[in-house]
C-alpha positions as CSV (number, residue, x, y, z in Angstrom):
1,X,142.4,83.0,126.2
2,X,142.8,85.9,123.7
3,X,145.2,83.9,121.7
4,X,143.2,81.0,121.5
5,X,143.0,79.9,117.7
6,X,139.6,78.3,118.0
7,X,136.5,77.7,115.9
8,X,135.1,75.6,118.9
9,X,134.8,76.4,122.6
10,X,134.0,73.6,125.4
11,X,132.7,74.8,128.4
12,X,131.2,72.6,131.3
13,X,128.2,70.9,129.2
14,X,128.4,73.1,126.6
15,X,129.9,73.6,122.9
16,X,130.2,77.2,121.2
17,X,130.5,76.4,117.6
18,X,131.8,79.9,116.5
19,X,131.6,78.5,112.3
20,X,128.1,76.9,112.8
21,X,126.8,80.2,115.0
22,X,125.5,77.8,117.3
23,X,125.5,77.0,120.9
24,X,125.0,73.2,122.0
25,X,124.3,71.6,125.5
26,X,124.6,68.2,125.4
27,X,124.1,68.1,121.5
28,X,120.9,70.1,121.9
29,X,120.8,73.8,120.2
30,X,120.4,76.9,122.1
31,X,118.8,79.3,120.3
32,X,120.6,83.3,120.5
33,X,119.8,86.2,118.9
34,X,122.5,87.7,116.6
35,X,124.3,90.1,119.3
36,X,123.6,87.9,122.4
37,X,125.6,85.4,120.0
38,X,128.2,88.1,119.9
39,X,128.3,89.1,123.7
40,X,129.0,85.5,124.6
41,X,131.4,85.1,121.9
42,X,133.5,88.1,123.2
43,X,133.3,86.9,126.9
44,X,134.3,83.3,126.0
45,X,137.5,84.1,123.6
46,X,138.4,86.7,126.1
47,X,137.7,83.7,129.2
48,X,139.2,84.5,132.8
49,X,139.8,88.6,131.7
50,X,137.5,91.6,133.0
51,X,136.2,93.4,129.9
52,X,134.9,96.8,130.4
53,X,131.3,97.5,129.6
54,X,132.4,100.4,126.8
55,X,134.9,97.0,125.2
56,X,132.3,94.9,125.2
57,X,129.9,97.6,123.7
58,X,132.3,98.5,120.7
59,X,133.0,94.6,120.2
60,X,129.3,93.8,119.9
61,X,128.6,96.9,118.0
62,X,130.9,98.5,116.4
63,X,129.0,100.3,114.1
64,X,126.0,101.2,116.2
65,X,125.5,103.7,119.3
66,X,123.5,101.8,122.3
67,X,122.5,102.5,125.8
68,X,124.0,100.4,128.5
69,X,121.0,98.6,128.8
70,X,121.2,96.9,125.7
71,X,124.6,95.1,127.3
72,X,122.8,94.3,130.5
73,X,119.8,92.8,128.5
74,X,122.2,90.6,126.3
75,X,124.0,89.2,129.7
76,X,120.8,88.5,131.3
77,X,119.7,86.4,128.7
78,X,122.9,84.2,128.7
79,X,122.9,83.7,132.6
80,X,119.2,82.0,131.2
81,X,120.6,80.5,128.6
82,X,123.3,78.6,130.4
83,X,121.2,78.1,134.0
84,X,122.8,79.5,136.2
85,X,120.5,80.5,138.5
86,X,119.1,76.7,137.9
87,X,122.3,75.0,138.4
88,X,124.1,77.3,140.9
89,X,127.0,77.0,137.9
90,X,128.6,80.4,137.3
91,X,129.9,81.6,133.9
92,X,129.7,84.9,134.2
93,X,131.5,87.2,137.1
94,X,129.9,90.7,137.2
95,X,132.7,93.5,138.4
96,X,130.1,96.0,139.5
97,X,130.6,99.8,137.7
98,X,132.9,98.1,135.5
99,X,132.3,95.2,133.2
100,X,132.0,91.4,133.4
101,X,134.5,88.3,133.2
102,X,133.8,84.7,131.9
103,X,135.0,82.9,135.1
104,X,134.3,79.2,134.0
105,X,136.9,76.6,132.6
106,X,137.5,77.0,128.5
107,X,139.0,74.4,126.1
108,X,138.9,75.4,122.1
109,X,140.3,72.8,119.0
110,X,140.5,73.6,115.7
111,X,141.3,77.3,114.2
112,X,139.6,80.9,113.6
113,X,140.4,84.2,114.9
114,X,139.1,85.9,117.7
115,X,136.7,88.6,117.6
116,X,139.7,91.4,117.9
117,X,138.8,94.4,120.6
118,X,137.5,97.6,119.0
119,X,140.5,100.0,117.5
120,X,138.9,104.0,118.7
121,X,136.3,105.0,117.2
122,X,136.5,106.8,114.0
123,X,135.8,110.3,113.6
124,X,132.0,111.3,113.5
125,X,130.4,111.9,109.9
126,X,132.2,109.1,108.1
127,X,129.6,107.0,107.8
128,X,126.0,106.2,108.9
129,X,125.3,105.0,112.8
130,X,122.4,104.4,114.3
131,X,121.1,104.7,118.2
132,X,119.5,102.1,119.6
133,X,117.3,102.7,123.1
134,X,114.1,101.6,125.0
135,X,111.1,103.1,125.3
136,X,108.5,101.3,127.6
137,X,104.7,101.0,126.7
138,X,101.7,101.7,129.5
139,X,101.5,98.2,129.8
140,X,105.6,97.8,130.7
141,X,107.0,96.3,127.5
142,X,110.3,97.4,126.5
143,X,109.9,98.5,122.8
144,X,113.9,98.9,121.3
145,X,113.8,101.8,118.8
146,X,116.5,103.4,116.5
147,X,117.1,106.7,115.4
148,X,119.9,107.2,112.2
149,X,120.2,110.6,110.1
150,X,119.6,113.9,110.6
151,X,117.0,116.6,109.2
152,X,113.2,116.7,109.4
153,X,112.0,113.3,110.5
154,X,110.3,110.3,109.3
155,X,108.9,107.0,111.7
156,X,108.6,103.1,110.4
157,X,106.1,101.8,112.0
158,X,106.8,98.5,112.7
159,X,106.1,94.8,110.6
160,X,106.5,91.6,110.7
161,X,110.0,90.4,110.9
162,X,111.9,93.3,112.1
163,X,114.9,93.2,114.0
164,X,116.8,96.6,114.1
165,X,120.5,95.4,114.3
166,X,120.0,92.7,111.4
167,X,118.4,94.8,109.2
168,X,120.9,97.4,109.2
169,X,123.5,94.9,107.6
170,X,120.8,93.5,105.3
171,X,120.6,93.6,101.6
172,X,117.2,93.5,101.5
173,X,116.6,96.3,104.1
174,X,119.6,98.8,103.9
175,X,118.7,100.5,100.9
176,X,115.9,101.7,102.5
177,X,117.5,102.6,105.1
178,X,120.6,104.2,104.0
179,X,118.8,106.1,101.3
180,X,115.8,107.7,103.8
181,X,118.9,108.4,106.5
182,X,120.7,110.7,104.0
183,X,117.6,112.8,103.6
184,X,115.9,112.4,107.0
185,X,115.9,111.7,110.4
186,X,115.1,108.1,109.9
187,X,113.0,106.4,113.4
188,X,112.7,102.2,113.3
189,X,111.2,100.1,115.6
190,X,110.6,96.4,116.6
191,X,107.1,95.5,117.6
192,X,106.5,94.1,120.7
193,X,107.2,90.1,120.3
194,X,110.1,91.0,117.4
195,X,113.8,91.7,117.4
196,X,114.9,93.3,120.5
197,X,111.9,94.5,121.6
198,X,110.0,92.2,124.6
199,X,108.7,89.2,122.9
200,X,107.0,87.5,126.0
201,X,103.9,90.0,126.1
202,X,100.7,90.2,128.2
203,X,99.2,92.2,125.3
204,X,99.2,91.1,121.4
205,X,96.6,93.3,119.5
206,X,96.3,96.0,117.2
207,X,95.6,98.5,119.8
208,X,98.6,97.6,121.7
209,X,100.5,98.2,118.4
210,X,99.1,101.5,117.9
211,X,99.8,102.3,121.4
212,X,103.7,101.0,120.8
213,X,103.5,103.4,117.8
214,X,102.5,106.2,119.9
215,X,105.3,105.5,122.8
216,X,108.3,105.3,120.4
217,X,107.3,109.2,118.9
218,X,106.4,109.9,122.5
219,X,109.7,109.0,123.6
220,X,112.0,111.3,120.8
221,X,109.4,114.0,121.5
222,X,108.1,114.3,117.9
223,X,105.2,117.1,117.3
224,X,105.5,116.3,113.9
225,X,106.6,113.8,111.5
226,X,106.1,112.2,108.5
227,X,104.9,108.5,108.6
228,X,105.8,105.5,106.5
229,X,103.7,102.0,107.0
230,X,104.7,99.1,105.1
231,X,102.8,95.4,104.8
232,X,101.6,95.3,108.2
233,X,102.8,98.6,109.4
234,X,100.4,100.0,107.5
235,X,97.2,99.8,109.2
236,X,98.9,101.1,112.5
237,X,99.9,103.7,110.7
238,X,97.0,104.9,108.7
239,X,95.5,104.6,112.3
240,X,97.7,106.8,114.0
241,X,97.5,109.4,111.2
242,X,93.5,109.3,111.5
243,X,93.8,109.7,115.1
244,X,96.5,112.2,115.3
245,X,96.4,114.4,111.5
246,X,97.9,117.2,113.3
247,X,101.7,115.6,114.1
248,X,101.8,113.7,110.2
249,X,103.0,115.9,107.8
250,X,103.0,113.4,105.1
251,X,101.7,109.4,105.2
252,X,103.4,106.9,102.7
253,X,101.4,103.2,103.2
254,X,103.5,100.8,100.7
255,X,102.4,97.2,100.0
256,X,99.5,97.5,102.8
257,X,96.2,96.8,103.1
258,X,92.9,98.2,104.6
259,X,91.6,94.2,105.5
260,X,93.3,91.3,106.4
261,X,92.9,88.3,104.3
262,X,89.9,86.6,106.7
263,X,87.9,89.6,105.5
264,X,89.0,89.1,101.5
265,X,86.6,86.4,100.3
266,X,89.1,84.2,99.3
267,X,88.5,81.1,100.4
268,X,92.0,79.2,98.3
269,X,94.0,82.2,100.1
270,X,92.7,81.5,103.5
271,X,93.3,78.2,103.4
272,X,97.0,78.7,101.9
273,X,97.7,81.0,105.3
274,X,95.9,78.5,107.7
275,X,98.3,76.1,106.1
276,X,101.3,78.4,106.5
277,X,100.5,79.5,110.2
278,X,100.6,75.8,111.1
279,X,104.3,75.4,109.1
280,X,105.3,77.8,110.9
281,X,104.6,76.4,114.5
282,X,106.4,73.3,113.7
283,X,109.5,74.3,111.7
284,X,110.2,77.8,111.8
285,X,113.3,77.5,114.2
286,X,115.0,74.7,112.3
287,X,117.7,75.4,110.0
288,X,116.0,74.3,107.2
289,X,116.3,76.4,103.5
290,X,113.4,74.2,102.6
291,X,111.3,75.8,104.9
292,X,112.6,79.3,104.9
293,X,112.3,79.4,101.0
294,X,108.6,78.9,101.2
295,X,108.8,82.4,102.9
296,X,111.4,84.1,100.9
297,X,110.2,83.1,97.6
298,X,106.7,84.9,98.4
299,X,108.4,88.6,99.8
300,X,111.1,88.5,97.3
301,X,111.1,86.3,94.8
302,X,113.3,87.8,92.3
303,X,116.0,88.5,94.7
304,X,119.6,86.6,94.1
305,X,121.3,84.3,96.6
306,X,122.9,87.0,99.1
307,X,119.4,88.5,99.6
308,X,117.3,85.5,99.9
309,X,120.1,83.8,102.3
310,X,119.6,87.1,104.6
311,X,115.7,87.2,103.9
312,X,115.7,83.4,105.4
313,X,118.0,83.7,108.3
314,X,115.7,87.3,109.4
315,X,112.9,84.4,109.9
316,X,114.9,82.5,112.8
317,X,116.8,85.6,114.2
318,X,113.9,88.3,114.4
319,X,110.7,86.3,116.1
320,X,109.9,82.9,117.9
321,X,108.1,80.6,116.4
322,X,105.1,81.0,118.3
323,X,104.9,84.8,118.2
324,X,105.2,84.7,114.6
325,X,101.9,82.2,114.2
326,X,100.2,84.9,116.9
327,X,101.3,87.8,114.3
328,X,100.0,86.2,111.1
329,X,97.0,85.3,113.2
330,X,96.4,88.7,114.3
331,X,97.4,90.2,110.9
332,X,94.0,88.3,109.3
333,X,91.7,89.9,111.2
334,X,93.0,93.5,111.1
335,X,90.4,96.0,108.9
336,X,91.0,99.6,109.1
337,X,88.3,100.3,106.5
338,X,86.1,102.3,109.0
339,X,89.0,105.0,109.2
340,X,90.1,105.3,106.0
341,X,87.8,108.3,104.9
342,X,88.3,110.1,107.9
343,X,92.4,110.2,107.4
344,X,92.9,113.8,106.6
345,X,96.6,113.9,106.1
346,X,98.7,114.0,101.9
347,X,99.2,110.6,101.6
348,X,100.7,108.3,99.2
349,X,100.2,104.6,98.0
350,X,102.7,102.6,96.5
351,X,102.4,98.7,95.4
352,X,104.1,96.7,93.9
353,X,102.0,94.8,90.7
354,X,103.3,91.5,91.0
355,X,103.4,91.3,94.7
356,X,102.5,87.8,96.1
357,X,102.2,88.5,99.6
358,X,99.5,92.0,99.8
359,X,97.3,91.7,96.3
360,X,98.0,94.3,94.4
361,X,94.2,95.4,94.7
362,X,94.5,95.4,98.2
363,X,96.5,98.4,97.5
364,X,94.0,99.9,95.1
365,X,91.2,99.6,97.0
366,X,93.2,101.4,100.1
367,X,93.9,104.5,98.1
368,X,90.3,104.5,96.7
369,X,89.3,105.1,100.4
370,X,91.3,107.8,101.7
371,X,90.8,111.1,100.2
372,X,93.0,112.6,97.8
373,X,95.3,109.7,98.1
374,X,97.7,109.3,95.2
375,X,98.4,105.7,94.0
376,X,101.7,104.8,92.5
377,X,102.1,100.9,90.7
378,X,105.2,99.8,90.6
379,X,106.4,97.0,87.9
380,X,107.4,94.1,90.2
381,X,106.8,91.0,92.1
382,X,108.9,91.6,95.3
383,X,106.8,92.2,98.5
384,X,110.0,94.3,99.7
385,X,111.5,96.4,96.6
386,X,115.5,95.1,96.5
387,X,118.1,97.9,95.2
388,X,118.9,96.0,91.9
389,X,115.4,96.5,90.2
390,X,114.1,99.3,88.3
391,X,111.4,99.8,90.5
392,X,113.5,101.2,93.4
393,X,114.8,103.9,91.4
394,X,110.6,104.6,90.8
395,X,109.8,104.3,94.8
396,X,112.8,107.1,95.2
397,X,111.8,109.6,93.0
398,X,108.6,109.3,94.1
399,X,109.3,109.2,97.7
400,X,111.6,112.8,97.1
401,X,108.7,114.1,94.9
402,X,106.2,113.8,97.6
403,X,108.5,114.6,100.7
404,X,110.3,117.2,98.7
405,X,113.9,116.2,99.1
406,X,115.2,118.2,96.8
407,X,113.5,121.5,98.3
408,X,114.8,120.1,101.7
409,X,118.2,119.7,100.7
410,X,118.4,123.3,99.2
411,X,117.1,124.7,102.3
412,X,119.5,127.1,103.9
């Protein structure tokens, strides 16, 4: 069916609606993450041919290196998705060594193009490309981690909302990630219950994120590293960094805290989050901006419509529903204040003044407590700093001040 000029698949019960990004069964939605979206996209349009596994790879990602595994992963989830082990119904032939083949009946109506099939790659050192893989934890969750740039490195630990392939494409995320992989080796993850990671856990605490943390440097083999927590990823990492001072050569916490907000003293703020932990249980997987906006207005709410239409649709694609109630649940009762004078590392605080999700005196307060910390306040109201505002061009400087970029860069 490669020269099938649809917009809408039918396929036994089911109705691909490439426009919508949506799969229905029986006028029920399926919900798909972004590239499992994409793998059955591929297969469908391409219905009745055998598609290698490296076609399908440079389809799905074109712009991204991935391990096999990642392909497996996304085609496991679809045989779920459409039943087959349920039913007995078969969609999808597997051609063993090879690749797969969509084997069931396809009818399309209307008119888009085809996702076309990868031209060769183009020559290395054009542009940036990340490398997506799987580390497992002690408890046998699949963290997915990602590894872009080159030089001396530096590991994210992970937040709420992450998801490593939609951020890459993100205007609220790829300036930060663009900008660190030109200087540094830069290491992402997704927390366990988030992105592409495992999000059916046995284990959802802070010591299992800590331990996460510890499995993705593990992994890469890193003796040393610099560290950067942000929001929620920075307790885990101030943790790590108390735990471990020997393998952080520098620690950068931005818009984090020491205490979450059950241990503030705030009742109106406790009550706003116990209010926003039960929104999200009942409508964070519908398509509804309303919803969403309650969300993106908080993290960023100067950003313009690109950003905020991306910020919202990270809320649906990176965590369920449930797992992101569990986080913010979690997130309330995490205090780190007990190891903040015993973090022996050069670190750096940065906070944003206006910033309606982390008070900006929760950011005060943490650089009070670890010695010799240097705080930074920067003018503006966004949780995540967006690459339009004057305060980016502040975190940068600072950020190649304290890491010594420019030093780096001049090294022979």
């Amino acid at each position: 069916m490669d020269t099938c000029p649809s917009s809408t698949y039918q396929f036994g019960p089911f109705r691909l609606e490439l426009s919508e990004r949506r799969l229905l069964r029986e006028g029920h939605s399926i919900a798909l993450r972004t590239k499992v979206f994409d793998t059955l996209r591929v297969l469908v349009e391409h219905s009745g041919r055998l598609l290698t596994k490296h076609e399908l790879m440079q389809a799905i990602w074109p712009d991204t290196a991935v391990e096999e595994n990642n392909l497996n992963h996304n085609i496991s989830t679809l045989r779920r998705a459409l039943g087959e082990q349920v039913t007995g119904q078969r969609y999808i032939e597997t051609v063993p060594r090879v690749g797969y083949r969509f084997v069931a009946d396809v009818s399309c109506s209307a008119a888009a193009a085809p996702i076309p099939m990868p031209a060769p790659p183009a020559p290395p050192g054009r542009s940036l490309r990340q490398e997506i893989r799987f580390a497992t934890a002690s408890d046998g969750v699949r963290i997915a981690y990602s590894t872009v740039g080159s030089g001396t490195p530096l590991v994210k630990a992970a937040n709420w909302l992450n998801h490593l392939e939609y951020e890459w494409e993100s205007p609220v995320w790829r300036h930060w990630i663009h900008e660190i992989a030109r200087r540094q080796v830069f290491v992402r993850y997704d927390e366990r219950g988030c992105g592409l990671s495992d999000w059916h856990v046995p284990d959802f605490t802070f010591e299992s994120w800590v331990r996460d943390l510890e499995t993705v440097v593990d992994a890469l083999g890193l003796d040393k590293f610099d560290l950067l927590g942000i929001s929620q990823g920075g307790p885990v990492a101030a943790t790590y960094a108390a735990r471990h001072p020997e393998r952080i050569s520098h620690l950068i916490l931005y818009g984090t805290y020491g205490r979450g907000w059950a241990f503030r003293g705030d009742p109106a703020a406790m009550e706003s989050r116990e209010a926003l932990i039960k929104l999200i249980r009942l409508g964070w997987a519908a398509k509804n901006q309303a919803f969403a906006q309650i969300f993106s207005s908080r993290f960023i709410p100067d950003g313009g419509p690109e950003q905020t239409h991306w910020f919202n649709d990270l809320l649906r694609v990176s965590v369920s529903p449930e797992n992101a109630a569990r986080f913010m649940e979690d997130f309330s009762r995490l205090d780190v204040r007990n190891i903040l004078a015993g973090i022996n590392v050069p670190t750096l605080v940065l906070h944003c003044q206006g910033d309606l999700v982390v008070p900006f005196d929760e950011g005060r307060l943490l650089a009070a407590a670890i010695p010799g910390a240097r705080f930074v306040p920067i003018a503006s109201r966004n949780h995540l700093l967006l690459d339009n505002e004057p305060g980016w061009k502040v975190l940068l400087a600072e950020l190649g001040t304290f890491l010594g970029w420019e030093d780096r860069a001049n090294r022979p």
